[in-house]
GUMI-682540 format. One record per residue (C-alpha): x, y, z; residue in one letter. Coordinates in steps of 0.25 Angstrom, whole numbers, padded with zeros to 4 digits, always signed. Each point is the difference from the previous one (the first is absolute). Example, Ala and Ser with C-alpha at 12.3 -4.5 7.8 and 13.67 -1.06 7.14 Angstrom:
2
+0049-0018+0031A;+0006+0014-0002S;
//
This chain:
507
+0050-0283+0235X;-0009-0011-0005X;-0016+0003-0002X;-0011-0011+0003X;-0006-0005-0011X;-0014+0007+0002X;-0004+0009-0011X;+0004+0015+0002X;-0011+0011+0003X;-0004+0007-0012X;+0007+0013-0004X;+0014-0007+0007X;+0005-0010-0007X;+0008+0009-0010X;+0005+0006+0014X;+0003-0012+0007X;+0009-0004-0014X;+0008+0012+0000X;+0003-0002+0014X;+0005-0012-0001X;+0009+0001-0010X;+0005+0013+0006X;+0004-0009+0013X;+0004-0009-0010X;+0011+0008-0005X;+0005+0005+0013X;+0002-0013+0004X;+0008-0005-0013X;+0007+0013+0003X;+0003-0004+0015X;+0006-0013-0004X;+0009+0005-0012X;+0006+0009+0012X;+0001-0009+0011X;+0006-0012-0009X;+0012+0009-0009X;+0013-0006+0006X;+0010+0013+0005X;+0012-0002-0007X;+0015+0002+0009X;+0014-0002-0005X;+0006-0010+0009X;+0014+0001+0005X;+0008-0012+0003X;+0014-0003+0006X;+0010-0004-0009X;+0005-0014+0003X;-0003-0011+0008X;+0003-0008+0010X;+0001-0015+0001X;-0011-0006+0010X;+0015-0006+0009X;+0008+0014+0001X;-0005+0009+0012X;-0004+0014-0004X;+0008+0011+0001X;-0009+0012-0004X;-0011+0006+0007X;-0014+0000-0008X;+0007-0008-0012X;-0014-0007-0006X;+0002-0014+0000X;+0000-0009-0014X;+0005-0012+0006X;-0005-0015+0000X;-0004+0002+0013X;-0008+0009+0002X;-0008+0000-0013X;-0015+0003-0004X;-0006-0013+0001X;-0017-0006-0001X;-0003+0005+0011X;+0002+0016-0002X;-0010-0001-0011X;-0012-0003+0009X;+0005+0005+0014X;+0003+0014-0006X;-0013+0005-0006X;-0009+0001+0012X;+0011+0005+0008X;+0000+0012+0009X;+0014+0003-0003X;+0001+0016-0006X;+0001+0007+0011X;+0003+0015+0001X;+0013-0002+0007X;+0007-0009-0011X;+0011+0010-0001X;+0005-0006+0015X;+0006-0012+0004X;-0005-0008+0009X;+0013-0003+0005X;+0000+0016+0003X;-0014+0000+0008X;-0003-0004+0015X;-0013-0008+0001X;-0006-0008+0011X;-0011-0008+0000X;-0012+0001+0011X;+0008-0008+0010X;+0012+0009-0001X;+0009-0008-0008X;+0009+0005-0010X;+0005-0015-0003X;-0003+0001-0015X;+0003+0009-0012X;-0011+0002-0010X;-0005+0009-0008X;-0013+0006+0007X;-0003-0006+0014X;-0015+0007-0002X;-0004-0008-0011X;-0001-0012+0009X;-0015-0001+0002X;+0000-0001-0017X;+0009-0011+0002X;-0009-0006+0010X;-0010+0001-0010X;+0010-0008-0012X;+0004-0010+0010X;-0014-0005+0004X;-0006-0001-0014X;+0014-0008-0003X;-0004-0012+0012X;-0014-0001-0006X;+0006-0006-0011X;+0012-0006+0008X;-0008-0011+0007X;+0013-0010+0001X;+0006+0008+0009X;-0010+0008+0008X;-0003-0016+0003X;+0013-0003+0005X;-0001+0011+0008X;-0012-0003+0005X;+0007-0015+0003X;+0013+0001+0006X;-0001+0015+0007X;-0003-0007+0012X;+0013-0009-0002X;+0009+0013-0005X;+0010-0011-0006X;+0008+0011-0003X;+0002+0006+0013X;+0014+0006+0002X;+0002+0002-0015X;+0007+0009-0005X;-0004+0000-0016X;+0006+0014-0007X;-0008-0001-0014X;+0003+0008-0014X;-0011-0003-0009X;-0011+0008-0007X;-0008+0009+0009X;-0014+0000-0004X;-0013-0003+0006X;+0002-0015-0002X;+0015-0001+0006X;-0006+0008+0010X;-0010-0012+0005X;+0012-0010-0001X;+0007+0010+0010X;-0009+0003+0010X;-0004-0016+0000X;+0016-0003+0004X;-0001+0012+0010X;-0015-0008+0005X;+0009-0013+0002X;+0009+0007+0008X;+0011+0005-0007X;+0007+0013+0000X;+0001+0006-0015X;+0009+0010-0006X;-0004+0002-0015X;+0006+0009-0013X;-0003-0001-0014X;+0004-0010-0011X;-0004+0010-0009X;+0001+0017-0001X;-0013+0001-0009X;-0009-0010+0006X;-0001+0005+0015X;-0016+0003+0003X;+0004+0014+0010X;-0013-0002+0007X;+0004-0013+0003X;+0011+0001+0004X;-0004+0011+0010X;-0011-0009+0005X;+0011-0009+0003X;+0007+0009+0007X;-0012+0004+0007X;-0002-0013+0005X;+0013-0001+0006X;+0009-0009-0011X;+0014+0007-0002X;-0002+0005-0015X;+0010+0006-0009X;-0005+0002-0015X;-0006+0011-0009X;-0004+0000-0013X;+0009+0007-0009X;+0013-0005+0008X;+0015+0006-0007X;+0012-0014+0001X;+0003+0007+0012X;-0012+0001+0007X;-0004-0015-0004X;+0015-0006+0008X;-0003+0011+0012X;-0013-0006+0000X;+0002-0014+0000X;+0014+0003+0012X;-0008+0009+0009X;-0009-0016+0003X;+0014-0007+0000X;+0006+0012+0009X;-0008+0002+0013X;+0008-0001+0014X;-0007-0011+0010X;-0006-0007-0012X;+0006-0010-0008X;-0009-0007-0011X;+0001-0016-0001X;-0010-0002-0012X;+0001+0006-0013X;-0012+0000-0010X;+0006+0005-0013X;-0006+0002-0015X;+0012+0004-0010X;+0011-0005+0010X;+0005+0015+0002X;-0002+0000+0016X;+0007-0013-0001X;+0010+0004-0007X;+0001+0013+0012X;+0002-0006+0011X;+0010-0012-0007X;+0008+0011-0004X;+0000+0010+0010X;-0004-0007+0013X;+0007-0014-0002X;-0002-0002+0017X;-0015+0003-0003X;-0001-0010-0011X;+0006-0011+0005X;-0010+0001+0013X;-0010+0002-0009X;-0010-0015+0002X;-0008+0000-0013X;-0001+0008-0015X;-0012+0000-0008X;+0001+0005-0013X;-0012-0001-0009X;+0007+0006-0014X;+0005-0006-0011X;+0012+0010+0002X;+0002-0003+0012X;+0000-0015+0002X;+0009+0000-0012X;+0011+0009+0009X;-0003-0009+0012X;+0004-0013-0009X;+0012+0009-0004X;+0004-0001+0014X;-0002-0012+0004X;+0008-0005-0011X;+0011+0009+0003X;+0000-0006+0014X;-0004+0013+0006X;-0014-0002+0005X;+0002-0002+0014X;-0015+0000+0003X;-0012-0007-0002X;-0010+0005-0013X;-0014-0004-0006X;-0002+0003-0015X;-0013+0005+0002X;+0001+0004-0015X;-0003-0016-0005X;-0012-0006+0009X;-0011-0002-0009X;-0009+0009+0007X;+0010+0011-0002X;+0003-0005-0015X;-0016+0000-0002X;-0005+0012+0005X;+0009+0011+0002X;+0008-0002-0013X;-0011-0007-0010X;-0014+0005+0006X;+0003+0012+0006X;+0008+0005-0012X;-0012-0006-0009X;-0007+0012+0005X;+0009+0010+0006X;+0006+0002-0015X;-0013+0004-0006X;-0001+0009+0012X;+0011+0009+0000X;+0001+0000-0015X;-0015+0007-0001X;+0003+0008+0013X;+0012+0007-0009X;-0003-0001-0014X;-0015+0000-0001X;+0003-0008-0014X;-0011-0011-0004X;+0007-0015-0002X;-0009-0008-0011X;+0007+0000-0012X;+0012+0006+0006X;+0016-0009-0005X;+0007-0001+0015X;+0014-0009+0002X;+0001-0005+0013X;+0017-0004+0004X;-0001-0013+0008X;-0011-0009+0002X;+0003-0004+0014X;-0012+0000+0011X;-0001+0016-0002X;+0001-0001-0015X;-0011-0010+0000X;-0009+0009+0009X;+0002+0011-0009X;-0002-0007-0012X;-0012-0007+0004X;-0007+0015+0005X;+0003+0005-0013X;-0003-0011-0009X;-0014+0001+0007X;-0002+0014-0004X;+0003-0004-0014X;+0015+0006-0001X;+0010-0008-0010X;+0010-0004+0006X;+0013-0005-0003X;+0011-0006+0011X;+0014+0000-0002X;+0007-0012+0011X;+0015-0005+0003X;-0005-0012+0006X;-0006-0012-0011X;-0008-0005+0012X;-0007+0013+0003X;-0002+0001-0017X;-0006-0011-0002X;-0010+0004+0011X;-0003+0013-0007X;-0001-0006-0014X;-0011-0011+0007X;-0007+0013+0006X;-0002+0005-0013X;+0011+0010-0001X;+0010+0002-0011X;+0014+0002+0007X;+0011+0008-0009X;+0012+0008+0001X;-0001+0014+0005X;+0005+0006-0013X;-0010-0008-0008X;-0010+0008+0005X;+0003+0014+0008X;-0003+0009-0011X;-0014-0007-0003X;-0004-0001+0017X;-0008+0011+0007X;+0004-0004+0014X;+0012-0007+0005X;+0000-0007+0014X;+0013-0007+0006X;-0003-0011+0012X;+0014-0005+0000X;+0011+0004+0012X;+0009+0002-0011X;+0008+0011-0004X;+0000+0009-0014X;-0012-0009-0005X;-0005+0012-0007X;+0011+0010-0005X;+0003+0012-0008X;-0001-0005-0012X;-0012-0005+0003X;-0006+0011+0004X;+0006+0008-0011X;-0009-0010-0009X;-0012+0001+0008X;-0013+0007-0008X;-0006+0012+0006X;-0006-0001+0012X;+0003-0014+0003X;-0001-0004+0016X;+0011-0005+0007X;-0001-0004+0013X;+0006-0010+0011X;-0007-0013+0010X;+0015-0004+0003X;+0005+0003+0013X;+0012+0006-0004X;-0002+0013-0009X;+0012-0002-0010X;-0007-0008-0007X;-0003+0012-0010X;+0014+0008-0002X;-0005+0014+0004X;+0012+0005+0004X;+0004+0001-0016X;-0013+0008-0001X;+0006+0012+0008X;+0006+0007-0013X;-0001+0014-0003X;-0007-0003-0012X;-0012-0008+0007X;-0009+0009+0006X;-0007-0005+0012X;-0015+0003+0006X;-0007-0002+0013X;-0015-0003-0005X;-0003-0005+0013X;+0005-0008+0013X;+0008-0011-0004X;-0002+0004-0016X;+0011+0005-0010X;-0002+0002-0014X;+0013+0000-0007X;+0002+0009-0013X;+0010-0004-0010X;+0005+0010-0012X;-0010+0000-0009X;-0012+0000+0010X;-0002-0016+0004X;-0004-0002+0011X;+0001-0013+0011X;-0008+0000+0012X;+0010-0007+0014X;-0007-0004+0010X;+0009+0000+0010X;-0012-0068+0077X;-0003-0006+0014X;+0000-0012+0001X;+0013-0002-0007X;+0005+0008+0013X;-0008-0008+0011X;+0005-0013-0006X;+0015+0007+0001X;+0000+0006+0012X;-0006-0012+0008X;+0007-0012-0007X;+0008-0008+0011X;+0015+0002-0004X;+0007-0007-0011X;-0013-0004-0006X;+0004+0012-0009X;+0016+0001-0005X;+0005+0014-0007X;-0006-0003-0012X;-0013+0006-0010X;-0011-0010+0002X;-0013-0001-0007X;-0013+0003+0008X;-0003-0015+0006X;-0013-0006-0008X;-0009+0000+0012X;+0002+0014+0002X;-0003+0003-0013X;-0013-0008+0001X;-0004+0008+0012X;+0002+0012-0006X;-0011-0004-0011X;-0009-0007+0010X;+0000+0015+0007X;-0005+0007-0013X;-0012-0012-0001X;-0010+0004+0008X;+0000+0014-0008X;-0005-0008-0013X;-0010-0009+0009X;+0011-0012-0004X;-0003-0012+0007X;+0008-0010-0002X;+0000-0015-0002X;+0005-0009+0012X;+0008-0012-0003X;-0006-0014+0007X;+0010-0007+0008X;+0001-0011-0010X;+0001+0011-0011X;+0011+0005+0008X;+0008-0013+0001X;-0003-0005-0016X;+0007+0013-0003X;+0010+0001+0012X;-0002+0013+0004X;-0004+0008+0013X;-0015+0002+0000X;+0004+0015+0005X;+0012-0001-0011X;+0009+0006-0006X;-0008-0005-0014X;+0011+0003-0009X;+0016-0005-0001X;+0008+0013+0000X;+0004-0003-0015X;-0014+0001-0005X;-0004+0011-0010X;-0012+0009+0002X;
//
């Protein structure tokens, strides 16, 4: 308790000092209590399985591409009601209605929906792009008869995009891109509100592909939109429902991943619909690979680690538009960072930003944190992580987690330790230590494209879209931007409502 700055009463003051440093104590006390991390041997399953076989056993905890712990587990997992006193049940194994008496859903715990409410309205204050499409084409539901089964992240903020393709008038069935990342209170507003939700945090492999065919697999319902992030529901439905996917009028993939599998296709001559790479528009590019990183990597490092950043030698793998967000948040704290890059373009970037980019091996023993951003595989390996100093941070921003080879970290020599959600500490032999820390209008310009404006092929989100989508966030920032004249318009030979850009132009 803090006192006034009047002078004590005679006779008190030696009193009022003993107090205080009485309460003092007890409150250093508290905290040395409430902060120690409990400590839990962690048993895991003893192989793998690849992100294109199906699984075979029940409960098996995934550690495949597909499904790994991306940027968004680190900040959607913190402030989320998700220990709840049944954890030992599946929810595969409980029966749960909502208030209406559906039971079209599986998630964790239906009664956390009004926390999830909660979560859900604090994300659209900050979602002003698409509470303002709503607000503008709600009345027009452009997406009326649509059928969009999603597999995304399921956190406060996907949750707005869903409910604002349910306010256009669509009909949405939705499972998890991701078995860490699902907000449970979130998920069980979503449910609540009447949006067919499969997902949990904390999924097994199986758990993750019944998930993902229980929105596939309803009778009197057949889904003609998919919206997919990792490619994995695309990759469902194009191997187990083949009739399905070839009805199916549009895909929207907004990964890296994902894209790259749908280019696979189509170049194998097997993509028989229509896709959008969401993945490359600029707005997507800009804000949720650089800028949201920029900050979501500070976020859920802190949130984990608690560790102080200036001064601190970190190597970031890849200096793509994630790599560069990440960079530029930790550069900002004072961090030295070093990059290592495959691509002499994205090099030369890093070297013109003030980075030094190096091998990996040039510099793992000296680093205190190591962040990969590159879709790759094996980027950091054994080896590597044999060489790492003690207490080094190794964590991923990719989408896919094999990035980091953690399967060859499940030896009997390696101890492993559950300091918190998300958290391992790995103990080598001799006591080392390495901390692991494990979009709509794409689908109304789809689904209401007149036919053959769109072949079976991955396109690019059109430009004017793309500028639509940054004139929605504008007002938000009290933006106001400049009209062109009409002879401004013709000297340049442009549209005075665009698009301002050719499609080749870099951002």
């Amino acid at each position: 308790m803090s006192m006034p700055d009047a002078m004590p009463l005679p006779g008190v003051g030696e009193e009022l000092k003993q107090a205080k440093e009485i309460e003092d104590a007890e409150k250093y006390s508290f905290m040395a209590t409430v902060t120690k991390a409990p400590k839990k041997q962690i048993q895991f399953a003893d192989d793998m399985q690849e992100f294109t076989k199906f699984p075979t056993k029940t409960g098996r905890r995934s550690l495949s591409r597909s499904i790994s712990q991306s940027s968004t587990d680190s900040y959607s997992s913190a402030a989320s009601y998700t220990d709840s006193s049944d954890d030992e049940v599946s929810p595969r194994e409980k029966q749960q209605t909502n208030s209406k008496g559906s039971s079209n859903f599986c998630v964790k715990n239906i009664k956390q929906a009004e926390f999830g409410r909660r979560e859900i309205e604090i994300a659209e204050q900050d979602m002003s792009a698409l509470i303002s499409l709503r607000k503008r084409a709600q009345g027009e539901k452009p997406l009326a008869g649509a059928k969009i089964v999603g597999c995304t992240h399921i956190t406060a903020q996907t949750a707005v995009l869903i409910e604002t393709l349910c306010a256009l008038g669509a009909q949405c069935r939705w499972s998890a891109c991701n078995i860490y990342s699902t907000q449970n209170e979130v998920a069980a507003a979503l449910a609540e509100a009447g949006v067919a939700v499969f997902a949990w945090k904390g999924e097994s492999e199986d758990d993750f592909w019944w998930c993902i065919d229980r929105c596939v697999n309803m009778d009197g319902w057949q889904a003609n939109m998919i919206l997919d992030d990792g490619g994995d529901l695309t990759h469902w439905v194009y191997k187990k429902y083949p009739n399905v996917f070839k009805k199916i009028r549009g895909i929207v993939e907004e990964s890296v991943t994902g894209v790259h599998r749908l280019y696979q296709l189509s170049k194998a001559g097997k993509l028989c619909v229509p896709a959008m790479n969401v993945n490359d528009s600029v707005t997507k590019q800009k804000f949720d690979n650089l800028y949201c990183c920029r900050e979501s990597i500070l976020d859920g490092l802190k949130r984990t680690t608690d560790v102080m950043f200036g001064g601190k030698q970190v190597v970031v793998c890849g200096y793509g538009e994630v790599g560069k967000g990440c960079c530029a948040a930790l550069k900002a704290l004072g961090a030295i960072v070093y990059i290592t890059e495959i691509d002499p373009i994205c090099a030369l970037q890093a070297c013109m930003d003030g980075f030094r980019v190096v091998k990996l091996n040039e510099v793992i023993r000296q680093v205190d944190v190591v962040i990969t951003c590159t879709g790759n595989k094996n980027v950091v390996t054994r080896e590597h992580l044999d060489r790492m100093k003690n207490s080094c941070i190794v964590c991923n921003m990719g989408h896919s987690n094999t990035e980091i080879d953690v399967t060859s970290l499940r030896t009997p020599e390696l101890t492993w330790e559950r300091v918190r959600s998300q958290v391992d500490h790995v103990i080598w032999p001799d006591g080392k230590r390495v901390v692991l820390l494990a979009e709509a209008l794409a689908l109304i310009e789809l689904y209401n494209a007149p036919e053959g404006r769109y072949k079976q092929d991955v396109y690019l989100l059109p430009k004017k879209m793309d500028e639509y989508v940054a004139s929605l966030h504008l007002p938000s920032f009290d933006a106001h931007l400049t009209e062109l004249t009409d002879d401004q318009a013709k000297y340049l030979g442009l549209n005075k409502n665009g698009p301002f850009k050719p499609n080749y132009y870099r951002y």
